[in-house]
C-alpha positions in Angstrom: 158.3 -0.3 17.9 161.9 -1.6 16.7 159.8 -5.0 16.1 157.2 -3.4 14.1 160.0 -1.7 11.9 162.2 -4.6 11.7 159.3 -6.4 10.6 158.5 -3.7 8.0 162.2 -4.2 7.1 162.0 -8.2 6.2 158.7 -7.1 4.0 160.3 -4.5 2.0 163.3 -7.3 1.0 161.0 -9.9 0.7 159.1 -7.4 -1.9 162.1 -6.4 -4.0 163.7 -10.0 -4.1 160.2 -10.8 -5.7 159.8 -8.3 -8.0 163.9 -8.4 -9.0 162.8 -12.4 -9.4 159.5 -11.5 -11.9 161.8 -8.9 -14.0 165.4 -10.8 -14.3 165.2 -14.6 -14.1 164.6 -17.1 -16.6 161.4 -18.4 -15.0 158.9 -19.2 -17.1 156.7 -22.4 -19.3 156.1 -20.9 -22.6 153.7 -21.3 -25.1 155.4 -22.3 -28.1 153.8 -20.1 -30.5 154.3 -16.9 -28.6 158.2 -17.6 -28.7 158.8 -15.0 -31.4 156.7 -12.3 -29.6 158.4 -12.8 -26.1 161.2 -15.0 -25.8 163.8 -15.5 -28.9 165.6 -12.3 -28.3 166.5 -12.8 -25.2 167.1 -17.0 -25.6 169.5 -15.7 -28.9 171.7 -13.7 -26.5 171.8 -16.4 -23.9 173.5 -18.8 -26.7 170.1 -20.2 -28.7 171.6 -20.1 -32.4 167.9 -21.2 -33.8 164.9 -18.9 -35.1 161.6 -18.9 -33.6 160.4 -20.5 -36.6 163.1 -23.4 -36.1 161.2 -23.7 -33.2 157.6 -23.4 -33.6 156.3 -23.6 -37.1 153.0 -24.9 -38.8 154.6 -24.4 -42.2 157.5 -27.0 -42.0 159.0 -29.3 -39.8 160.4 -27.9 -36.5 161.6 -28.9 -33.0 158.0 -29.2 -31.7 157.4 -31.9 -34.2 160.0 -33.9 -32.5 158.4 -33.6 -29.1 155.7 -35.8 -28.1 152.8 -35.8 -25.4 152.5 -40.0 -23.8 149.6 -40.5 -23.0 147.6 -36.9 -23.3 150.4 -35.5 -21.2 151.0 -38.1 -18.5 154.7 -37.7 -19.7 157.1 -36.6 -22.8 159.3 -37.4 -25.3 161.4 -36.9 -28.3 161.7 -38.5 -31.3 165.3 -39.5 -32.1 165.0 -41.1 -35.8 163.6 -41.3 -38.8 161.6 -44.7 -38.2 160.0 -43.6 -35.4 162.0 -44.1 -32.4 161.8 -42.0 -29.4 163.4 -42.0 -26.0 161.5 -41.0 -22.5 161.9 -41.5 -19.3 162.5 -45.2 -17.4 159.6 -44.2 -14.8 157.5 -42.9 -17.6 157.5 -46.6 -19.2 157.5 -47.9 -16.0 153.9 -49.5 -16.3 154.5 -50.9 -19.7 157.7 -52.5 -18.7 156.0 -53.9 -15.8 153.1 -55.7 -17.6 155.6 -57.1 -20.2 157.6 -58.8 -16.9 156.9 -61.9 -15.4 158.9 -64.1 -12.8 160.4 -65.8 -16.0 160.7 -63.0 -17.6 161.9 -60.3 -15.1 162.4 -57.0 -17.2 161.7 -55.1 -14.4 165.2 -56.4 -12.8 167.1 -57.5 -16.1 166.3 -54.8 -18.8 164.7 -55.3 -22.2 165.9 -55.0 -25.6 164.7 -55.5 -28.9 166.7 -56.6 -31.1 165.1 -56.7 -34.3 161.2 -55.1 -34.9 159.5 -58.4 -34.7 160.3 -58.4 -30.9 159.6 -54.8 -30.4 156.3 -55.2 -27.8 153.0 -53.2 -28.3 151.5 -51.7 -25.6 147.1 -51.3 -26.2 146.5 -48.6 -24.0 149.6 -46.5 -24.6 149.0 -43.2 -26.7 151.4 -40.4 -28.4 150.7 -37.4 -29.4 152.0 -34.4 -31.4 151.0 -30.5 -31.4 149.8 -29.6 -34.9 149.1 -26.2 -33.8 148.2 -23.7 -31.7 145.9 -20.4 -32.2 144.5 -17.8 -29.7 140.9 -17.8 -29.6 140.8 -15.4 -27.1 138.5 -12.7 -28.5 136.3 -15.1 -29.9 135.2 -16.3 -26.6 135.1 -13.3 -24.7 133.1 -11.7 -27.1 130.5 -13.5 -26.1 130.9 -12.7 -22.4 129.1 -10.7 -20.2 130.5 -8.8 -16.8 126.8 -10.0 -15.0 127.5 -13.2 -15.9 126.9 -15.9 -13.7 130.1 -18.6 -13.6 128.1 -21.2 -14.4 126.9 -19.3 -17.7 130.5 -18.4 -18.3 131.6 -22.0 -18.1 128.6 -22.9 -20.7 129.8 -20.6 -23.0 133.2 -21.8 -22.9 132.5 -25.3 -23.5 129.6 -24.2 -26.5 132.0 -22.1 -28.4 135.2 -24.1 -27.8 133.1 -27.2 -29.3 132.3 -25.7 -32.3 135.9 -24.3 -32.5 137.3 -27.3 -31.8 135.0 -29.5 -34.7 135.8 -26.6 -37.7 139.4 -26.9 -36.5 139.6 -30.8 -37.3 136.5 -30.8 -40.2 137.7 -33.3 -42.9 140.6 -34.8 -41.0 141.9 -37.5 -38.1 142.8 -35.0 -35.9 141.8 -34.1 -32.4 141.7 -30.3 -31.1 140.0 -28.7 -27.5 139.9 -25.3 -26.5 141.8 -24.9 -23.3 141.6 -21.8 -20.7 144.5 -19.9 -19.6 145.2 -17.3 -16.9 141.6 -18.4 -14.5 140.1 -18.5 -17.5 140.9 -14.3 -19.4 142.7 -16.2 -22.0 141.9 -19.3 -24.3 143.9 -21.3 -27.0 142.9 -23.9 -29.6 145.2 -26.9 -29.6 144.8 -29.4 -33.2 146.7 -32.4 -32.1 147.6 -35.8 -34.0 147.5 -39.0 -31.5 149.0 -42.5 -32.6 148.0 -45.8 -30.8 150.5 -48.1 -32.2 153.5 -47.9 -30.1 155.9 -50.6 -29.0 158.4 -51.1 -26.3 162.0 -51.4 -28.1 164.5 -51.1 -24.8 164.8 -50.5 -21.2 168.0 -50.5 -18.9 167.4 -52.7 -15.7 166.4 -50.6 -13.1 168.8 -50.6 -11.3 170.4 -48.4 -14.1 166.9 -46.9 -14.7 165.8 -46.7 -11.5 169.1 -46.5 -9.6 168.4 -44.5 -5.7 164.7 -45.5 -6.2 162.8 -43.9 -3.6 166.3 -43.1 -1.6 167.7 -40.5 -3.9 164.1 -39.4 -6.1 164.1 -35.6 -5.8 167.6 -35.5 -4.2 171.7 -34.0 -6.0 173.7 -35.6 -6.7 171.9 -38.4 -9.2 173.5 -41.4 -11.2 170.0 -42.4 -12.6 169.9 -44.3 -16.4 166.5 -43.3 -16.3 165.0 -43.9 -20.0 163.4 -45.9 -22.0 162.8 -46.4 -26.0 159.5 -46.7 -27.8 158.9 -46.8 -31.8 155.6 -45.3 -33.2 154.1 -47.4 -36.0 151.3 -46.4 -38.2 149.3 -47.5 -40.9 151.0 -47.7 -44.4 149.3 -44.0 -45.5 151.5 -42.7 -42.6 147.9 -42.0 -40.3 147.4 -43.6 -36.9 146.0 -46.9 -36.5 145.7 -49.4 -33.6 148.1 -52.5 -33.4 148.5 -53.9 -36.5 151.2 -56.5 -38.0 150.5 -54.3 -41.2 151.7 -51.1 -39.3 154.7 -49.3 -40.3 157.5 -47.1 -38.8 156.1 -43.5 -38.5 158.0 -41.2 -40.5 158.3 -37.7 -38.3 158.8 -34.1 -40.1 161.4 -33.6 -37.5 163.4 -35.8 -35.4 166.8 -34.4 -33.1 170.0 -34.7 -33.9 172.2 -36.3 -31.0 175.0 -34.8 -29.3 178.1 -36.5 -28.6 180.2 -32.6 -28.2 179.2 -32.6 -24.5 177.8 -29.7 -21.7 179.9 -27.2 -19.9 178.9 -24.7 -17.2 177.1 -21.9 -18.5 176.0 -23.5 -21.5 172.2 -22.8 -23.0 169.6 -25.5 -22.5 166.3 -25.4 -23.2 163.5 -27.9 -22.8 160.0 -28.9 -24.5 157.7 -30.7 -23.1 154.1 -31.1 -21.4 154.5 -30.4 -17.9 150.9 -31.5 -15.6 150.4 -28.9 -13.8 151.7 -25.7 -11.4 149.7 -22.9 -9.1 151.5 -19.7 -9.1 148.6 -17.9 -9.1 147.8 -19.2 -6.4 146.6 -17.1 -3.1 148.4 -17.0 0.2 144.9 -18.3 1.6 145.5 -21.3 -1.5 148.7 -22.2 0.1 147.6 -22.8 3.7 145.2 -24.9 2.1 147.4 -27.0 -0.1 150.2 -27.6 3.0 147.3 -28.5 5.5 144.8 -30.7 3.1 146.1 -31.9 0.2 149.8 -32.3 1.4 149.4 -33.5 4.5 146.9 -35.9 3.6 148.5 -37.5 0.8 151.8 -37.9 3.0 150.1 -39.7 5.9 147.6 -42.2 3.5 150.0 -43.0 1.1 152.6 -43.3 3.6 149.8 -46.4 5.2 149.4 -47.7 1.6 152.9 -47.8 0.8 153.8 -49.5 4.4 151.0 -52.6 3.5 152.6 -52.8 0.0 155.7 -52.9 0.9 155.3 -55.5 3.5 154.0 -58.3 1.2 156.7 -57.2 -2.3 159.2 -57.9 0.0 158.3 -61.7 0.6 157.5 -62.9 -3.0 159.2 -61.1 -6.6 155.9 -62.0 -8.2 153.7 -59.5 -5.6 156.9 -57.7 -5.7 156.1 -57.4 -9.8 152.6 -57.4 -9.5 152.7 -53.9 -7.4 156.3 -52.3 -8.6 154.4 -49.7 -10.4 151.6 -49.1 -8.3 153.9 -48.3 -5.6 156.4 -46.4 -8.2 153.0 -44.0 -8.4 152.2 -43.8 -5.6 155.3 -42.8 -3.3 156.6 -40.3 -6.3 154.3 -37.7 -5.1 154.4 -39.0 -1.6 157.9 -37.8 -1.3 157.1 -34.5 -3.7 154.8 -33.6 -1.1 156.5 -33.7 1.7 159.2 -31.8 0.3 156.5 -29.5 -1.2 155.5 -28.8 2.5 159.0 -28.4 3.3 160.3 -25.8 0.9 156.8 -23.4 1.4 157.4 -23.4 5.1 161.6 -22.5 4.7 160.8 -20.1 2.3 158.1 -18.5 3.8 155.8 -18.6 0.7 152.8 -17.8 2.4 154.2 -14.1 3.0 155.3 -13.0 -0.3 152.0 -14.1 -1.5 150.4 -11.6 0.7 152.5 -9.2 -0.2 151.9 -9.8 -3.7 148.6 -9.7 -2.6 148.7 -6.0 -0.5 150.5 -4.6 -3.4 147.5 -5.6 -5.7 145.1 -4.6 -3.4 146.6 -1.0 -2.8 146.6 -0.9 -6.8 142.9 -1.5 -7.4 142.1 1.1 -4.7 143.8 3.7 -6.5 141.1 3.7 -9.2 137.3 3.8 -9.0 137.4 1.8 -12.6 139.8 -0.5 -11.4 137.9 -0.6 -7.8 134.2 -1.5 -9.5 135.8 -4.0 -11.6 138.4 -5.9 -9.6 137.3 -4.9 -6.0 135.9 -7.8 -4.8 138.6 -10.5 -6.2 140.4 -11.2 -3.0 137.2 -11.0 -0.7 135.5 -13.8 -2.9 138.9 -15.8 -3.0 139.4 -15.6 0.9 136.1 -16.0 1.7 135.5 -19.5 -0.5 138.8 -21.3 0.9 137.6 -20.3 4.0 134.4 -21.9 4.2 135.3 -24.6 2.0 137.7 -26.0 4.1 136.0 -28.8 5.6 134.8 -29.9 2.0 137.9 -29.5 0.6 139.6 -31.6 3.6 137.4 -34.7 3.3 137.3 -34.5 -0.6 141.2 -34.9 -0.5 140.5 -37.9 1.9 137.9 -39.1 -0.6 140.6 -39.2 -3.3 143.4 -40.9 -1.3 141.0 -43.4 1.0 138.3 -44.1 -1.7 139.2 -43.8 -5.1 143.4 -44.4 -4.8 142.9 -46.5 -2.0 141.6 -50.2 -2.2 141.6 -51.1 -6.2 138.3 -52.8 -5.8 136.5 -49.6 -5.5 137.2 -47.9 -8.3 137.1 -51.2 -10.3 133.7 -52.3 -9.3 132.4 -48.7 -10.4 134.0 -48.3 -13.4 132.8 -52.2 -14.4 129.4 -51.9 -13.3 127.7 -50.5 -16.6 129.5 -52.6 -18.8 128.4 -55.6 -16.6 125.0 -55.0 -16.1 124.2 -54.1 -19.6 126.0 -57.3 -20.8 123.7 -59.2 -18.1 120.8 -57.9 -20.2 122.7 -58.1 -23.6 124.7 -61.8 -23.4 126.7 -59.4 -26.1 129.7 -62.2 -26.8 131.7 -58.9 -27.8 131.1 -57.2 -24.4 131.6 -60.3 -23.1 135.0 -60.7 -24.9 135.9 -56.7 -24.0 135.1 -57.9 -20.0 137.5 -60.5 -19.5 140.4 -58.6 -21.1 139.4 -55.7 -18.4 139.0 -58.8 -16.3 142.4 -60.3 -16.8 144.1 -56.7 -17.0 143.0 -56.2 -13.3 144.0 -59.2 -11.8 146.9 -59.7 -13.3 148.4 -56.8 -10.9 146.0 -57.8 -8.0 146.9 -59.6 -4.8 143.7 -59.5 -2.4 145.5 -59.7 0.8 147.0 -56.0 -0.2 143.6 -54.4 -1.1 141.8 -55.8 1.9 143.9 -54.5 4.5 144.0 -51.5 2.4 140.9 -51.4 2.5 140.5 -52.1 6.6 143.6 -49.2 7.0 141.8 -46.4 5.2 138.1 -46.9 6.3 139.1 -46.8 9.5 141.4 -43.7 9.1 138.4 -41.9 7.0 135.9 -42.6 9.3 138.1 -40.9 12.4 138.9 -38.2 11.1 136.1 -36.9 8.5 132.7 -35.5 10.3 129.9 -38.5 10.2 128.2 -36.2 7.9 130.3 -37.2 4.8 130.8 -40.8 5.9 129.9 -43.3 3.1 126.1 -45.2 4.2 128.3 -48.2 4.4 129.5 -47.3 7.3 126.6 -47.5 9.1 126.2 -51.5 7.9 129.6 -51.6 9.4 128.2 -50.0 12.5 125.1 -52.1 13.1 126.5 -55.3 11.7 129.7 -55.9 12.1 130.0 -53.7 15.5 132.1 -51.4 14.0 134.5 -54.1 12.7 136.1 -53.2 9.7 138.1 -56.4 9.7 135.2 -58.4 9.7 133.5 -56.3 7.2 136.9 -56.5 4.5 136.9 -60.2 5.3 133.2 -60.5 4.5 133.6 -58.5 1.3 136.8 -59.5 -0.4 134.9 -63.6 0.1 131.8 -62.5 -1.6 132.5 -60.2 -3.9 133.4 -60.7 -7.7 135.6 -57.4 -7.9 137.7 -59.2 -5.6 137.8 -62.5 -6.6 138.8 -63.8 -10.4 136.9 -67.0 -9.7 133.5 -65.7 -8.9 134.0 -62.8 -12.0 134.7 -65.7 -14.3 131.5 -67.3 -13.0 129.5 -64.0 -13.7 130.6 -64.1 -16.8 129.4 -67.6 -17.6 125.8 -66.9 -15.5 125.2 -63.3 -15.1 122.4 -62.3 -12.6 121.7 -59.0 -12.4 120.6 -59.7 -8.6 123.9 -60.7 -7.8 125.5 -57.8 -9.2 123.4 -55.0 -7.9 123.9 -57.1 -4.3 127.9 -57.6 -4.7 129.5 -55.5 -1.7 132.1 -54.2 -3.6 129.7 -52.7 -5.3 127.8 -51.5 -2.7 130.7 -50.0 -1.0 131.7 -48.0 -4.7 128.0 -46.6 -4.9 127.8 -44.9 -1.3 131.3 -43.7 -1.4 129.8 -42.2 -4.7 127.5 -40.8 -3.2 129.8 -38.9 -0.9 131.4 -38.1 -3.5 128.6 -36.1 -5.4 127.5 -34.7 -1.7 130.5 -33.2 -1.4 130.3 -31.3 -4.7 127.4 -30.0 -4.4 127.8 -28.5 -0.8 131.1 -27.1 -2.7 129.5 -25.5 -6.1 129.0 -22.0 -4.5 131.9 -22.0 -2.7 133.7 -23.1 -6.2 131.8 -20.6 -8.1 133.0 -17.7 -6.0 136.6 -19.1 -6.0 136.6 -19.3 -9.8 136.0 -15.6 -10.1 137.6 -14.3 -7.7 140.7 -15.9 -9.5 140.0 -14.8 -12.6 139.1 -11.5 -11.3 142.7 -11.5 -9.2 144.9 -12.7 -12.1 143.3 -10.0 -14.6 143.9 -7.3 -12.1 147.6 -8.7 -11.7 148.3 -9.0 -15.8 147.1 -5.5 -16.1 148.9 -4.0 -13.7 152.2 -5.9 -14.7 151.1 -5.0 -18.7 155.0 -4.1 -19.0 156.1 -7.8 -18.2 155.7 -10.9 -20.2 154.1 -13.6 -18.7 153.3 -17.2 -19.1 150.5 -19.1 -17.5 150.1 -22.4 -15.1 151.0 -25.3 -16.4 147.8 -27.4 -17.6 149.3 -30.0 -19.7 149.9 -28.2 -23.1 153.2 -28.2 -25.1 155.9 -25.5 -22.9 159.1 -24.2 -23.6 161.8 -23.0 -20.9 165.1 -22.1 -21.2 168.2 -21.6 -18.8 171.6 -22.5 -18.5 173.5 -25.8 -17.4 175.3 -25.0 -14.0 176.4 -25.9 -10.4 173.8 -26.9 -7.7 173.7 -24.9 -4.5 172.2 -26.6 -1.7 172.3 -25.9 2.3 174.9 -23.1 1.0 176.8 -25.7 -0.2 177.7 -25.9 -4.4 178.3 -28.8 -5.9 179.2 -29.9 -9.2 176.9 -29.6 -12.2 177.1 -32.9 -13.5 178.5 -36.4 -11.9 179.9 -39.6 -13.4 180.7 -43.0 -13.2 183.5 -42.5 -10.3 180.7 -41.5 -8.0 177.9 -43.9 -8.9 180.3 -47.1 -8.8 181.6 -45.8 -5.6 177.6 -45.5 -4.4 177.1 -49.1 -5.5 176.7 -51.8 -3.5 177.3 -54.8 -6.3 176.8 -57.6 -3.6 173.7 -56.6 -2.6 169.9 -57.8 -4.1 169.3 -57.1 -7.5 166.4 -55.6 -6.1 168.1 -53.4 -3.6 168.2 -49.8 -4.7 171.9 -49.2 -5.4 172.3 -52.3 -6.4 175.3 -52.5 -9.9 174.9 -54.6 -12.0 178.4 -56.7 -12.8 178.5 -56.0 -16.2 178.5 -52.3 -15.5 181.4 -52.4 -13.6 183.0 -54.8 -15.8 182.2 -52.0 -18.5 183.8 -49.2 -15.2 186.8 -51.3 -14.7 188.0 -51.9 -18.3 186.8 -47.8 -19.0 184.8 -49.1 -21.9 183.2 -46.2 -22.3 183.4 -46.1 -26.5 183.0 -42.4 -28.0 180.6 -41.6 -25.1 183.4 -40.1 -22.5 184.4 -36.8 -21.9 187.7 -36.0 -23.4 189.5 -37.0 -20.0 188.4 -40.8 -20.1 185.6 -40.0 -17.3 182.3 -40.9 -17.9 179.1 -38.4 -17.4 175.8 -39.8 -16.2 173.8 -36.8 -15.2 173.7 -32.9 -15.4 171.5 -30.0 -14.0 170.1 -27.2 -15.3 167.6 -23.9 -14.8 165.4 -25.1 -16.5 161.7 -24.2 -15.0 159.8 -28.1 -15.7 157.4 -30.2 -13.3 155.5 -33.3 -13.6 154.6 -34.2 -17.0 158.0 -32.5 -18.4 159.6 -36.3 -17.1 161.1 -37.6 -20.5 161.2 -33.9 -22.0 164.4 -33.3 -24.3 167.1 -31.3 -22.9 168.3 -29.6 -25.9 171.4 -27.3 -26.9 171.8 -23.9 -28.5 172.1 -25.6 -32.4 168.6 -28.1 -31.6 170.7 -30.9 -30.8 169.4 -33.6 -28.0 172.2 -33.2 -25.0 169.9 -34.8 -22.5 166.8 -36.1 -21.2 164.7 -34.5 -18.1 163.8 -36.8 -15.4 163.5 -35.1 -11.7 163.1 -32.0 -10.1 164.9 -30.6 -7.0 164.2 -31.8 -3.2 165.1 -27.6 -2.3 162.6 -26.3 -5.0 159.5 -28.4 -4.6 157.6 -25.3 -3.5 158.0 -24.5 -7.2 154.9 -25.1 -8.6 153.2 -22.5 -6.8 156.3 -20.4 -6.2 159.2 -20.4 -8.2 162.9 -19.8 -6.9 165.7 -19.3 -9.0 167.8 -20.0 -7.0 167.2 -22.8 -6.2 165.2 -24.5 -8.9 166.8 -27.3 -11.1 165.9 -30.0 -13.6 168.0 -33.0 -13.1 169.3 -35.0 -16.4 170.8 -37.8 -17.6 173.3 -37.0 -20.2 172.6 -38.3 -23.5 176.1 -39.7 -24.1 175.2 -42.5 -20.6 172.1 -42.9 -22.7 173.9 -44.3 -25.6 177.2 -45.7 -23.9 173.5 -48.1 -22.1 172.6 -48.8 -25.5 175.6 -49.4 -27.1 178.2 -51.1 -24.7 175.9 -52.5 -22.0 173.5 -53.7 -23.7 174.9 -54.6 -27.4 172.3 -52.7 -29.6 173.8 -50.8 -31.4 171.6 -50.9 -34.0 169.6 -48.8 -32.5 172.4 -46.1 -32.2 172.3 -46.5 -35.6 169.8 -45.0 -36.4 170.2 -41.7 -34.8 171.4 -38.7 -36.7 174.7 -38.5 -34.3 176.7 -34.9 -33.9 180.1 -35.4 -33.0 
């Protein structure tokens, strides 16, 4: 009995910390567009000075016109001048600083700078792109629903009417707009967006300024990470996009920020804009399980394997070392997220308040027959498809780390093969032309021993522990043919196969045969794990179906009984706002100190050690440390700041985001999230959430006194 009511105890507080959580934080990735309806009041009495149309406006130039999506969202940015220029994230042009850096030309380990625009370097695949604006089409679309409705029906609604929304939306113009669903799909908003393909690499600190802790102190407080880069946009003359061109000019944004020099203190307001990927707060206690026991756990032990083979051969040659920085970069980012993910839903017992959450809900649609008949059957259908969906879901997240992120010749062998077998009928000397830059793009980075025993390692870890039902039909050659070798199976392959070998591509190229690419075992391999890949689907459409509605069902019911609240959807990629406060960084029950500086990161440093080595400082640094060359970058004291935290609520795809003051002024740059929080995207904690940033004023004292380009200070609208 006192169990029972202890137990009933630890509910009830778990309860009203929640619901004291929904009502007083400053949780919350807002739409831009709905700032003046549900935020600016309250952002104006924590210390914002601007209006909502300062912020979000379609009529002149505001701060979302300064903010930029790279690559459809992969990351963000913020434009800091009038010709162009924008800063993000080191990691975020990781990849692009990577396939500029050879042995020779190392930029990777010692930085890049351009100093004038003839040496500024393009980048072909890299995108940016800018909100235009955003409108609720939300009755539009569920005008045309039905409640018998099938979600399948529902789904071909959605995508009929957001078409044709879409195409008016961008009639007569270069533009790009998509309908995109909100809430489980009760609310929908059209996005216009403007995307430039011109854009060129201008600087990058070394990384051991941009990358400083690497892998060591990702995720982790205290930070004394440089990590940015700079990109300029260039268009075509008329100010429009246009791919690379020696024509192109400077774009000329409607906004750009200001700079800070005036500094942060405790308590100080701080928002961010940005595109963050993706979060799940909607998601079920059932959801949950699911994510710690699947995707988590499955991602930690593959890419834990991967990473180990990788590792292994960087560490004997800087070209392999090169070749692979970014891939492993990629990799091992979300390794670590999701083991700290795991981590922080077990400490804080997330699992619990979302049945609560859930029991509450539940006891609320019993209390009406309306609310009963409409709602009723949410949680059943949501418990019920994780449920029996587990097995799918399980060897679907093996699918994705084994298969399709795991040996590179897979996924390039598929996503070849159309392009090769039509130019084996064609002898198209364009396709031809378009295939050995997609050729030389993917060996470049490649080093076969990596993929093969990649390859040996994750067959052999798919096949153990996935049911024989969704093994790939390769296996069975493995079986019968190799006795169950996958060594002599990899070695078989990664001879014979042109995916795997840029000698026998080139010699495709010169003699296609349409025999030998149907019979190439890379090939082979790609279409039966395709296969699996579409089995698995299939088996999982009802069970997705159900899931789908129930959710939708589930987060209607919740918005409706919480109709006194403001709230803000999950995270899909689309331009968000959050604001908060810069202040001190509790941990363990420990606080530390909002912001560090260069004290603690030479102090960290280990200047004898390989450049390569993850705390590695670079001499002229501490040349720069010793001599307290700091310029006008210092605090008023002499010291100088390198990073900062704040409340602000972000997640992946808010890396590179401007960190921005009360006036609209650029005080920082997001990079990282907290080790403490990483339950955060299904369950947020104010408490313990942070965003982790370098101060702007380390982001210029790089530019100016380590590097010597000033120039490109110059150009920024400085505040001092």
């Amino acid at each position: 009995m006192i169990k029972r009511f202890l137990a009933l105890i630890t509910v009830f507080a778990l309860l009203q910390s929640t619901l004291l959580r929904a009502e007083g934080d400053d949780e919350g990735m807002w739409l831009p567009f709905l700032v003046q309806k549900l935020n600016i009041n309250k952002m104006q009495e924590m210390g914002c000075k601007l209006s909502a149309e300062d912020i979000y406006s379609v009529n002149k130039g505001s701060l979302k016109d300064a903010v930029i999506a790279l690559d459809h969202g992969s990351c963000s940015g913020e434009l800091v001048s009038a010709e162009g220029l924008f800063l993000t994230n080191h990691h975020c042009g990781y990849e692009e600083i990577q396939s500029h850096s050879t042995v020779e030309h190392d930029y990777l380990t010692d930085g890049f700078w351009a100093m004038t625009r003839a040496e500024e370097l393009p980048n072909p695949a890299k995108t940016v792109s800018f909100l235009i604006r955003i409108e609720d089409v939300t009755e539009k679309v569920n005008a045309l629903m039905t409640a018998g409705m099938t979600e399948d029906e529902r789904n071909a609604i959605i995508e009929k009417v957001g078409k044709e929304l879409s195409d008016a939306a961008i009639k007569g113009t270069h533009y790009e707009a998509s309908v995109e669903s909100f809430f489980k799909g009760n609310n929908f908003y059209l996005f216009v967006y403007e995307t430039f393909k011109d854009i060129r690499l201008v600087g990058a600190p070394p990384s051991s300024i941009g990358k400083y802790g690497a892998d060591t102190d990702n995720w982790m407080w205290p930070r004394h990470t440089g990590d940015f880069s700079m990109f300029r946009i260039y268009c075509a003359p008329d100010g429009k996009p246009a791919e690379y061109s020696t024509e192109n000019v400077p774009y000329k944004p409607k906004h750009y920020f200001p700079v800070s020099l005036k500094g942060i203190e405790k308590d100080d307001f701080a928002m961010v804009m940005g595109y963050p990927g993706s979060t799940t707060r909607y998601l079920n206690s059932w959801g949950v399980n699911q994510t710690m026991t699947n995707e988590n756990a499955i991602r930690i032990k593959l890419r834990g394997m991967k990473q180990d083979i990788m590792t292994k051969s960087m560490d004997t040659s800087d070209k392999i070392r090169i070749q692979y920085a970014s891939k492993y970069s990629r990799s091992s980012n979300y390794y670590k997220y999701s083991q700290g993910q795991n981590l922080g839903l077990k400490n804080l017992d997330v699992v619990t308040k979302k049945e609560i959450i859930e029991k509450e809900l539940t006891k609320w649609i019993k209390a009406d027959p309306k609310r009963k008949a409409e709602y009723g059957q949410a949680l059943k259908l949501i418990k019920a498809a994780v449920k029996q969906n587990n097995v799918l879901n399980k060897a679907n997240n093996y699918w994705l780390e084994a298969f399709w992120l795991g040996p590179e010749v897979i996924r390039f062998s598929w996503t070849s093969f159309r392009e090769l077998s039509e130019y084996t009928s064609s002898k198209s000397p364009d396709l031809k032309k378009t295939l050995e830059g997609k050729k030389a793009e993917f060996f470049k980075d490649f080093y076969q021993p990596i993929d093969k025993e990649t390859f040996v390692a994750m067959m052999k870890t798919y096949q153990t522990d996935i049911p024989a039902e969704f093994h790939p039909s390769f296996f069975e050659i493995v079986k019968n043919e190799y006795n169950n070798d996958f060594q002599k199976y990899a070695d078989d392959l990664y001879a014979r196969s042109i995916f795997a070998n840029e000698d026998l591509f080139d010699a495709f190229l010169k003699k296609p045969s349409s025999d030998v690419l149907r019979n190439d075992p890379a090939f082979e391999v790609a279409n039966s794990v395709i296969a699996v890949y579409q089995l698995l689907s299939e088996k999982s459409e009802k069970f997705d179906a159900d899931l789908a509605k129930g959710e939708r069902l589930f987060v209607k019911a919740l918005l409706e009984k919480e109709a006194d609240k403001a709230h803000y959807p999950d995270a899909n990629s689309t331009m968000r706002l959050t604001y908060g406060k810069v202040g001190d960084y509790m941990a363990s029950g420990k606080q530390m100190p909002f912001k560090t500086n260069m004290d603690e990161y030479i102090a960290k440093g280990k200047p004898t050690a390989p450049e390569t080595d993850e705390f590695y400082v670079h001499q002229r640094l501490i040349d720069l440390y010793n001599a307290k060359d700091y310029g006008e970058y210092a605090e008023k004291n002499g010291t100088m700041t390198v990073c900062f935290t704040t409340n602000n609520d972000i997640t992946g795809g808010n890396s590179g985001s401007p960190v921005i003051n009360g006036n609209g002024e650029l005080i920082g740059i997001a990079f990282d999230g907290n080790w403490e929080a990483m339950s955060g995207d299904i369950a947020y904690e104010p408490n313990l959430q942070k965003c982790i940033n370098v101060d702007i004023r380390f982001v210029l004292f790089i530019i100016d006194k380590y590097a010597g380009a000033s120039h490109l200070v110059n150009e920024m609208n400085i505040v001092r």
